[in-house]
Every structure is written in structure tokens, then in C-alpha cells.
C-alpha positions in Angstrom: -63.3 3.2 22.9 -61.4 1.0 20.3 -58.5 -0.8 21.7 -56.2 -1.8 18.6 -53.0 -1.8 20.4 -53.4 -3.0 24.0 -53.2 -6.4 25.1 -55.7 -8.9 25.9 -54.8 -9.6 29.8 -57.8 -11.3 31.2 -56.5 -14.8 29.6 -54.3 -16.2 27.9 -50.8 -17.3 29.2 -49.6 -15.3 31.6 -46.2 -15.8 30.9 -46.7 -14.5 27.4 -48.3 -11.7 28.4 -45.9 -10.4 31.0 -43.0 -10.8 28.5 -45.0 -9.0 25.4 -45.8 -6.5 27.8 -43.4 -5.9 29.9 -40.2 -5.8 27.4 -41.5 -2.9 25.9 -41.6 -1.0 29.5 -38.2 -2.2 29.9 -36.8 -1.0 26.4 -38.6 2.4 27.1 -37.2 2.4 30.5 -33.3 2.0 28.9 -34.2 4.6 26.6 -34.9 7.1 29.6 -31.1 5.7 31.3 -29.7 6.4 27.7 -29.9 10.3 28.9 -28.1 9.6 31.7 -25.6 7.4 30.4 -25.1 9.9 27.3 -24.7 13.0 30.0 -22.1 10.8 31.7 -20.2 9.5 28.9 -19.8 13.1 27.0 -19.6 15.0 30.6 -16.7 12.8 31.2 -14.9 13.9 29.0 -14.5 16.9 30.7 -13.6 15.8 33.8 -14.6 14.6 37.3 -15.9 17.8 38.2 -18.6 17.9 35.1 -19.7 14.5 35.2 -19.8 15.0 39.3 -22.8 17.7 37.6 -25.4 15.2 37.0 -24.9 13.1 39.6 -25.1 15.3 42.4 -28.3 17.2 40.5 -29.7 14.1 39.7 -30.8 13.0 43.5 -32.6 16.7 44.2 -34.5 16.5 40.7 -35.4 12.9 41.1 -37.0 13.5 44.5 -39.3 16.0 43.0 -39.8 13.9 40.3 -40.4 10.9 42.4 -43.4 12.6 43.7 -44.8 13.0 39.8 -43.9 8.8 39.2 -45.5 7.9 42.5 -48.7 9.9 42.4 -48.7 8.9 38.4 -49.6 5.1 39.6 -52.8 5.6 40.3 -53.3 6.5 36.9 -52.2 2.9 35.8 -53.8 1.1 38.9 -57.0 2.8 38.0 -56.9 2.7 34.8 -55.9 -0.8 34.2 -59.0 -2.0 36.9 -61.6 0.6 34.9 -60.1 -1.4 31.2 -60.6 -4.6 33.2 -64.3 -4.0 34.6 -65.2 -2.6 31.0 -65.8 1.2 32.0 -63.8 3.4 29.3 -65.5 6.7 30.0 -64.4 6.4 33.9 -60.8 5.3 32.6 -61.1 8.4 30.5 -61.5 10.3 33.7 -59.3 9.0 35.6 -56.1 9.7 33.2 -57.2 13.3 32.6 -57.8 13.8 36.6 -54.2 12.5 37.0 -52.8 14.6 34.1 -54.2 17.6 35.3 -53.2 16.9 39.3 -49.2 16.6 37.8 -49.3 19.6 35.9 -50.5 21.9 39.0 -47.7 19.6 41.0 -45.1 20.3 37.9 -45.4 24.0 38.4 -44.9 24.3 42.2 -41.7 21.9 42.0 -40.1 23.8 39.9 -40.3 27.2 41.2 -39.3 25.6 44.8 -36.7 23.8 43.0 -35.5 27.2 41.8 -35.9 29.2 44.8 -33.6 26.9 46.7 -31.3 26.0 44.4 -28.3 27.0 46.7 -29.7 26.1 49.8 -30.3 22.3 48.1 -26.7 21.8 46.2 -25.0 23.3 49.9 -26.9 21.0 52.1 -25.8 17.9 49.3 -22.2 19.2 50.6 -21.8 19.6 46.9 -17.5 19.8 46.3 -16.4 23.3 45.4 -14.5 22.0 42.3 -17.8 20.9 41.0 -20.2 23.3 42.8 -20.6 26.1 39.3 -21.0 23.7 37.2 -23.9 21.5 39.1 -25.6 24.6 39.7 -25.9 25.3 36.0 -27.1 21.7 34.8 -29.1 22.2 37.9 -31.0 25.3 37.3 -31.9 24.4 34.0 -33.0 21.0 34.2 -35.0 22.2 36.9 -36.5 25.0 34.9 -37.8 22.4 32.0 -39.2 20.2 34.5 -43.1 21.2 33.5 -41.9 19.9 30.1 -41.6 16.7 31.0 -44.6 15.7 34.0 -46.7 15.2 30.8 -45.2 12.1 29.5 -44.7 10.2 32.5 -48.6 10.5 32.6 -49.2 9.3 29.2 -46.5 6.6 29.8 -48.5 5.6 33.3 -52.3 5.7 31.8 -50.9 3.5 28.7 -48.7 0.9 30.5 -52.6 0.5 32.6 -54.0 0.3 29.4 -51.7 -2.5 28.4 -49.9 -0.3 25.0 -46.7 -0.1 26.2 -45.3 0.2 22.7 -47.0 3.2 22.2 -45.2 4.9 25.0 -41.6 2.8 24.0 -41.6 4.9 20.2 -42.0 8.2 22.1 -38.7 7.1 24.5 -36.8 5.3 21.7 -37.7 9.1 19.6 -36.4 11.0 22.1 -33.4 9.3 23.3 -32.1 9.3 20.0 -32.4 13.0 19.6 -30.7 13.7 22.7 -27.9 11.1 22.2 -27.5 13.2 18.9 -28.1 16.5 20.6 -25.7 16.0 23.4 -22.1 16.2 21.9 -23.2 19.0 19.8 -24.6 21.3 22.5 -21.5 19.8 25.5 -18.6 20.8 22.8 -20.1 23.1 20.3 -19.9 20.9 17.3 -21.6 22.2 13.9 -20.8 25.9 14.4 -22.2 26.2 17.9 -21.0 27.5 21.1 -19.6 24.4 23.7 -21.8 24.8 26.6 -20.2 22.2 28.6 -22.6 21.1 31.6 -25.1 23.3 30.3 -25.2 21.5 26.8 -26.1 18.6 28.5 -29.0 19.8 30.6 -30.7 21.7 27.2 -30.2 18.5 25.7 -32.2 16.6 28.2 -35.2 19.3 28.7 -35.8 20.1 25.1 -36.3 16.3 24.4 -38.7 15.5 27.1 -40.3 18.5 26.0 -40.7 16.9 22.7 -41.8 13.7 24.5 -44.3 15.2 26.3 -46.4 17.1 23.4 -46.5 14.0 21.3 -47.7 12.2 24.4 -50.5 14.9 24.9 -51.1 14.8 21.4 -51.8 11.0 21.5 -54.0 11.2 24.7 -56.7 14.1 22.9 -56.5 12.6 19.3 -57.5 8.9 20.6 -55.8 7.6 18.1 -54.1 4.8 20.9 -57.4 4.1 22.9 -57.8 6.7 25.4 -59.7 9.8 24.2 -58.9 12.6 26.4 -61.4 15.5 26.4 -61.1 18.7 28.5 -64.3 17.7 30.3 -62.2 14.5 31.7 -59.2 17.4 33.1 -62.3 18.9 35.1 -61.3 17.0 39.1 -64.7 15.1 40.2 -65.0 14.4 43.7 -65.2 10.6 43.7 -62.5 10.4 41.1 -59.7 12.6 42.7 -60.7 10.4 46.4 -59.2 7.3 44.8 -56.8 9.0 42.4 -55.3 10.9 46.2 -56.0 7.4 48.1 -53.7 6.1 45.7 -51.3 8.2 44.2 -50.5 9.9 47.6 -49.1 7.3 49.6 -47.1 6.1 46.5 -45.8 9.7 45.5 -45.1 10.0 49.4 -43.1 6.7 49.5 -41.0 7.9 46.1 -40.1 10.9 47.5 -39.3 9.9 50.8 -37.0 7.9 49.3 -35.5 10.2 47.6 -34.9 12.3 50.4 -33.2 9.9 51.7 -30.8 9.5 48.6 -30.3 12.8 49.1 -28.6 12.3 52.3 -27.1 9.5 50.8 -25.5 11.4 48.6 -24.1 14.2 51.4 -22.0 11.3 52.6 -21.0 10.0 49.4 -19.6 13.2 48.6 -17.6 13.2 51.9 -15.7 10.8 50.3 -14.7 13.6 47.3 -14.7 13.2 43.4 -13.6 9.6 43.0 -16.0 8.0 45.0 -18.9 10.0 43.5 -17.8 9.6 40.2 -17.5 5.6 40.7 -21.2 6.0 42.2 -22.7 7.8 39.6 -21.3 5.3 37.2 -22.4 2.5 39.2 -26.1 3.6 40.2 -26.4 4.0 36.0 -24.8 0.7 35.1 -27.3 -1.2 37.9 -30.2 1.2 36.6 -29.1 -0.8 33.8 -29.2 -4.3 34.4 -32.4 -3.8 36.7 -34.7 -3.0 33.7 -35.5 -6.3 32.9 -37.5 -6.5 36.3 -38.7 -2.9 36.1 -40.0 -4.1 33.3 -41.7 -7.1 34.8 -42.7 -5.3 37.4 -44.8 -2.9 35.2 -46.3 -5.8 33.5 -47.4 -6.8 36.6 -48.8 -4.2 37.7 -51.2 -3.7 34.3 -52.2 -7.7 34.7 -52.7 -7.3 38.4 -54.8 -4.3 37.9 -57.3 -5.6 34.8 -57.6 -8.7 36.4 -58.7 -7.4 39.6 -61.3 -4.8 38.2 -62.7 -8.0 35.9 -63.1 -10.3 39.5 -59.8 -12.3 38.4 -58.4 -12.7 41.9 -56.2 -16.4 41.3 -55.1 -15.0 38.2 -54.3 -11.5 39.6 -51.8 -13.4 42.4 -50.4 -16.1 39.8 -49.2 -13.3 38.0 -46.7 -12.5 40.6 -45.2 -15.9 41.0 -44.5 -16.1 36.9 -43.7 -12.1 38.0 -41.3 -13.4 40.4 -39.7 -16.6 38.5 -38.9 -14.6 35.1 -37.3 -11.7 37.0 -35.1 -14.2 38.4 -34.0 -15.8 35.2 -33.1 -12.5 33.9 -31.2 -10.6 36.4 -28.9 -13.0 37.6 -27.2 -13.5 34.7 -26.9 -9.9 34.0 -25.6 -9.2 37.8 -23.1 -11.8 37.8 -21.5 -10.1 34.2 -21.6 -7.1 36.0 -19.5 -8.5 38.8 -17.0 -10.0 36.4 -16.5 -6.6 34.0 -16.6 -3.9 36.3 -13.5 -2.6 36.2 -14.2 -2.4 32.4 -17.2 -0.5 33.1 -15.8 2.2 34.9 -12.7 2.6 32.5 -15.7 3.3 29.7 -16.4 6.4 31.4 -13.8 8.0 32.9 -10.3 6.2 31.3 -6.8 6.6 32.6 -7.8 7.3 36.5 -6.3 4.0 38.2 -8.9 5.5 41.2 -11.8 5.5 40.0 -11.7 1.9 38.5 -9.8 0.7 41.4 -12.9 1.9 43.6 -15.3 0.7 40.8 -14.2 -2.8 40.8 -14.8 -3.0 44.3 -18.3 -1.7 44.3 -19.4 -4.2 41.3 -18.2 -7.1 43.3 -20.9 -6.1 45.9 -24.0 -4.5 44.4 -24.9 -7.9 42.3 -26.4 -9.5 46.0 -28.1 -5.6 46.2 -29.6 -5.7 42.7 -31.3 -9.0 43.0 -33.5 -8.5 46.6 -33.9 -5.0 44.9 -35.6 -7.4 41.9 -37.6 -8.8 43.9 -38.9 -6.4 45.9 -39.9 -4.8 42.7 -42.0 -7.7 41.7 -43.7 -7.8 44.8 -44.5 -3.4 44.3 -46.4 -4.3 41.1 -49.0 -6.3 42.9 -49.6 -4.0 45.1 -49.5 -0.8 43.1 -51.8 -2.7 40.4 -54.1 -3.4 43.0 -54.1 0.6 44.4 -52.8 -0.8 48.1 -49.9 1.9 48.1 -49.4 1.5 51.8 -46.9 -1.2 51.9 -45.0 0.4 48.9 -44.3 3.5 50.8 -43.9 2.0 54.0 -41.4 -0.4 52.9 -39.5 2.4 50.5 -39.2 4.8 53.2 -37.9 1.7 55.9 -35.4 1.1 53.2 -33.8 4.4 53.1 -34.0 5.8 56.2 -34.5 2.7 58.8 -31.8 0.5 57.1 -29.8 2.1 53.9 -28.2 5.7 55.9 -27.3 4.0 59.1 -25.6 1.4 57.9 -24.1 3.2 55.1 -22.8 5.8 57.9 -21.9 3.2 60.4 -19.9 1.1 57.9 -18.2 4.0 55.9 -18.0 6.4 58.6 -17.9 4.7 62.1 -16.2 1.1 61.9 -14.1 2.2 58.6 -11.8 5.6 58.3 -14.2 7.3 56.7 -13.4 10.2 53.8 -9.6 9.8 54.9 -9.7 6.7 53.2 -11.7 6.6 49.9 -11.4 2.2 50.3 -13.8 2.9 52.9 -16.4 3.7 50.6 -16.9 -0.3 50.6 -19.3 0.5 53.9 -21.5 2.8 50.8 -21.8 -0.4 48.9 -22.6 -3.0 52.1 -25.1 -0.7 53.3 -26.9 -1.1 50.1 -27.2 -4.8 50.1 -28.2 -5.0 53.9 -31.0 -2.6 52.8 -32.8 -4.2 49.6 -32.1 -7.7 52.0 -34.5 -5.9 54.4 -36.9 -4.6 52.1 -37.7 -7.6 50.4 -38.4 -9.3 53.2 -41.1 -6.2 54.4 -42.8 -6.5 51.7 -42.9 -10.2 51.4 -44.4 -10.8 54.3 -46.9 -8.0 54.0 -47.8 -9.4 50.6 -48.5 -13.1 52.0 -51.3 -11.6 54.2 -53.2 -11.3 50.7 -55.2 -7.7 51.8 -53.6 -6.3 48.6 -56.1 -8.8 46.1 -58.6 -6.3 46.0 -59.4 -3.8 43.4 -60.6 -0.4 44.4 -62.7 0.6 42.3 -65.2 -1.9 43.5 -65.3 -0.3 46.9 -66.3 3.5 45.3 
């Protein structure tokens, strides 16, 4: 197996490394909150009720998703500790055992997804000004969702691998398209009919579509290290243990969270359009200015993993703290700007509603405390997911949601404020947030000083 493109990350400075890897991930990973922020931009357009579309659907999709992104890490723990102990055919293996795994997964989500479509959208308490137009983005997004399990594989095995600029092209590709794609299809531009909401979802599935095949085209020609065959799609008993030992938990921890955001979202939307239109422009902006340490985090997880499989304990954990320190010097800067310019923000999206950027203001003064623990936390989920101890992760994420996040969300906004009555008690939304990442972080720090999680796994099979 030739490897032209990955990174050497057994030496060298680890610094270095975590920056030349891990700004890619971070690029790729703005690329993928371009769809978003081009849905919401163009959606607004039309109104509360359309851009209320994809940010209602978003938190039902996502938690099927989730369980493709979490079970997707063991292909980039494994695959990183197989690159690291020198054993390509096994790394080989393991990506096409994961690949095949998500597109079994891919196919039962999305006939669920459909099947329930009402039932999901009525239990979100979805507005009935907005409730047509969600179902449509909904159904269809939904529909494509086989399209696009393929490509968060290929990006997984590669960021393991340690190309992650392989993976960026493919996002920068197509989020271009769709930036393009969107305003045509939403208002019917170049002789087309305006599809409105619809537009938007087509958009979105055709383009991942697109992502997905050149992925899969990549993985079979070798042409970027690993050579899939359809002998490595085959599941082998030892294989699938560690990819299920690991990707489970993780996939479990994902969507458990998501749940969660999902009845997150049934109280946001007590609160009526305003409020969720301020949230849906806020959870994108902070999607935003968190992909610095997503991006770190990723990096992490790669070093963490090759270093491991190769015996590289002290260099496996020193990663973290450089992890840790440039995560730091990148968010906070961006937080604090988003403190200052919120307002601003808000009357991007949706101009001329006083509202909306009232209620936006207020949120961006709060989230910057919520968006750094949530850094850090991050950090801290790379060692572990690079070493394959998924435990913690999923604990921790599911803790967050459901042990800290929705009762203090409900108890702030709904108990000790006046609830929907009074949309400035949506500030109880935003607290609840920040006492929850606060929590987190410190979970998972204090599991992560007990120092289990230095182990790779593939040295136990």
C-alpha cells in the first residue's frame, strides 16, 4: 500500500502535525455547515416558516445520522492503529467492514425515517405555520439519506489514515455545487420551477450523492492509499467484534444525544417561530466558530490512534495537551467576536424582524462560555475515540443531554421563567446550554486522567 498523501504521525512535531492535519478536517467540516448556512440564508428569504423547515428537520435527520458518524469512528480508530502497527491489508478490512455495516444501517434509517414522518415532526410539536413545508424538506432529505452514509465513511477511514485533504476536495466540490444549486432550485431561476423548501432539500441530497460516488470511487481505485476490494466488504468475525466494540457505544452515544436534541427542540418550539428561528441561526453560527477544535479534535484522534497501534503511549497523551492548548488559542478569539456581532449575525439572515435580533443578541452574549467547555470536551473525545475507548464518549454525551442540558433548559425557560408567554424567557434555552458543556467537560476530564484510555485495541485481538 503506497501512502503519497498521508502524514507521517509517529514523529515529528506534534504541533505541526495536528495543525497540517487537522485544518483540513476543519475546512471540510465548514464546507459540510456551508449547506446549512446556504438552506438558511435562501430559506429565509421566504420567511420564518421556511427557514423554521430545516431547523426543525435537521434534529430528526441528524439523530439517524448520528448513529452513521458514531459507529463511522471505529473506522478511523482502527484504521489509524492498523496504519500505525504497519498492517495495510487489516486496515483494508476494516474500512470495507465499516462501509458495508453503514450501508445496511443507511437503508433501514431511511425507510423508518419515512414511515414515521408524521408521527416524528408531531411529537417535535412542529408549528402549524411551518408544519407542510418541514414535512416536504423532510421527506426528501430523508429519502436521499443512503446517498450520503458513503462519504462519511470515506471521510472517517481517510482522516485515520491521516489524508484529510483528500476528503476536504470532495466537501469543498460539493458545497460549491449546492451553494450554486440552491437559489436556482428554492426560486426557480434559469427557466425552472421555484420549489421553495423542496429546492433546498434536492439541493442538499443530489450533492452528497455526488460526494459519496467519488468517495467510493477513490476507496476501490486506491489511487489515495486504501485499496478497497469486495473481498474486504465480506464481515469477518474478529473484524466486525472490534469494529461493533467500537463503533457501537460511539453511534449509541451520537444518537442518544440526538434524541435528546430532539426534545430539545419540542421546547424550543414552545416558544413559536422567533425563538426557533434565532436557534437555528445560532446553533449554525456556533457550528461555525467550533470547527477549529473539531478540527483539532480529528487530528487528535488520527495521532492518538497511529501512535497507539506503533507502542507510542507518551506521544499518544502529549498529543492532547498541544490538542488542548491550540484549541484554546483558537476559539476564544472567535467566541468573544461572536459575543460582540451577534446582533449582526442574526440581521444576516432574517433582516427587518426587531425580534428575532432582539432574541439573538441575547443568546450570543451567552453561548461564548458554552462553546469553549464544548471545545474542550471535544479535545478530550479524540483521545478516547483514537484509542477505540468509546465508553466515556457515550456516557458523557448522553449525561450531557439528558442528565444536565433538558432539565435545566426546562427548569430555567419553563419553571423559574414565564415560559412560551414570554419569548425573553428563552434566555433559560441558552443558560441550560452552558451549565451542560460546564458538566461535560468536567466528566470526561476526570475519566481521561485515570489514563485506561492509552491503550490501542487492536493489540488485545
Amino acid at each position: 500500500m503506497k501512502k503519497p498523501h498521508g502524514l507521517n504521525l509517529l514523529e515529528g512535531s506534534l504541533v505541526k502535525n495536528i495543525i497540517k492535519l487537522g485544518y483540513p478536517m476543519a475546512l471540510g467540516s465548514l464546507a459540510q455547515t456551508l449547506y446549512d448556512l446556504a438552506d438558511a440564508f435562501w430559506l429565509g428569504k421566504l420567511g420564518k416558516a421556511a427557514l423554521s423547515a430545516p431547523t426543525i428537520s435537521f434534529f430528526i435527520i441528524f439523530f439517524l445520522i448520528s448513529l452513521a458518524l458514531g459507529f463511522s469512528v471505529s473506522g478511523t480508530s482502527l484504521v489509524s492503529q492498523y496504519i500505525g502497527a504497519k498492517q495495510n491489508e487489516q486496515a483494508n478490512k476494516a474500512a470495507g467492514n465499516v462501509l458495508f455495516y453503514l450501508i445496511l444501517l443507511s437503508l433501514l434509517f431511511a425507510g423508518a425515517g419515512l414511515l414515521l414522518d408524521r408521527q416524528l415532526l408531531g411529537l417535535l410539536k412542529t408549528p402549524e405555520d411551518a408544519f407542510d413545508l418541514t414535512l416536504s424538506y423532510y421527506r426528501i432529505v430523508m429519502a436521499g439519506m443512503p446517498l450520503a452514509f458513503p462519504i462519511f465513511v470515506y471521510q472517517s477511514v481517510m482522516n485515520g489514515y491521516g489524508d484529510t485533504i483528500s476528503p476536504l476536495k470532495i466537501s469543498l466540490f460539493t458545497a460549491g455545487v449546492n451553494v450554486i444549486l440552491d437559489p436556482i432550485l428554492i426560486f426557480g431561476w434559469l427557466g425552472l420551477p421555484a420549489l421553495g423548501v423542496a429546492g433546498a432539500a434536492l439541493a442538499t441530497v443530489f450533492t452528497r450523492g455526488m460526494g459519496s460516488a467519488i468517495g467510493l470511487y477513490l476507496f476501490f481505485s486506491g489511487k489515495k492509499g486504501i485499496h478497497l476490494k469486495l473481498r474486504h466488504l465480506k464481515p469477518a468475525a474478529k473484524m466486525s467484534g472490534l469494529v461493533f466494540k467500537i463503533g457501537v457505544p460511539s453511534a449509541l452515544g451520537f444518537s442518544g444525544a440526538s434524541l435528546g436534541f430532539i426534545v430539545l427542540m419540542s421546547i424550543v418550539n414552545l416558544f413559536g417561530t422567533i425563538v426557533i428561528s434565532a436557534y437555528g441561526i445560532g446553533m449554525r453560527v456556533v457550528h461555525l466558530f467550533m470547527l477549529p477544535a473539531m478540527g483539532i479534535s480529528a487530528a487528535v484522534t488520527a495521532i492518538v490512534g497511529q501512535n497507539l497501534g506503533a507502542g507510542n503511549t507518551q506521544r499518544a497523551k502529549n498529543t492532547v495537551g498541544k490538542g488542548i492548548m491550540l484549541m484554546c488559542m483558537v476559539v476564544i478569539p472567535a467566541v468573544i467576536l461572536t459575543a460582540i456581532f451577534g446582533k449582526q449575525v442574526t440581521q444576516v439572515f432574517i433582516p427587518g424582524d426587531f425580534l428575532i435580533h432582539q432574541v439573538g443578541q441575547t443568546m450570543f452574549y451567552i453561548l461564548p462560555l458554552s462553546v469553549l467547555f464544548f471545545g474542550l470536551s471535544t479535545v478530550l473525545q479524540g483521545a478516547f475515540q483514537g484509542s477505540g475507548d468509546t465508553v466515556p464518549v457515550m456516557v458523557t454525551q448522553i449525561l450531557r443531554i439528558w442528565l444536565f442540558r433538558i432539565p435545566f433548559v426546562y427548569l430555567l425557560s419553563i419553571v423559574l421563567l414565564n415560559g412560551p408567554a414570554d419569548i425573553h424567557a428563552s434566555v433559560g434555552i441558552w443558560w441550560g446550554m452552558v451549565i451542560s458543556n460546564i458538566a461535560t467537560f468536567f466528566m470526561l476530564f476526570a475519566w481521561y486522567m485515570r489514563g485506561k484510555w492509552a491503550v490501542a485495541r487492536i493489540k488485545k485481538e
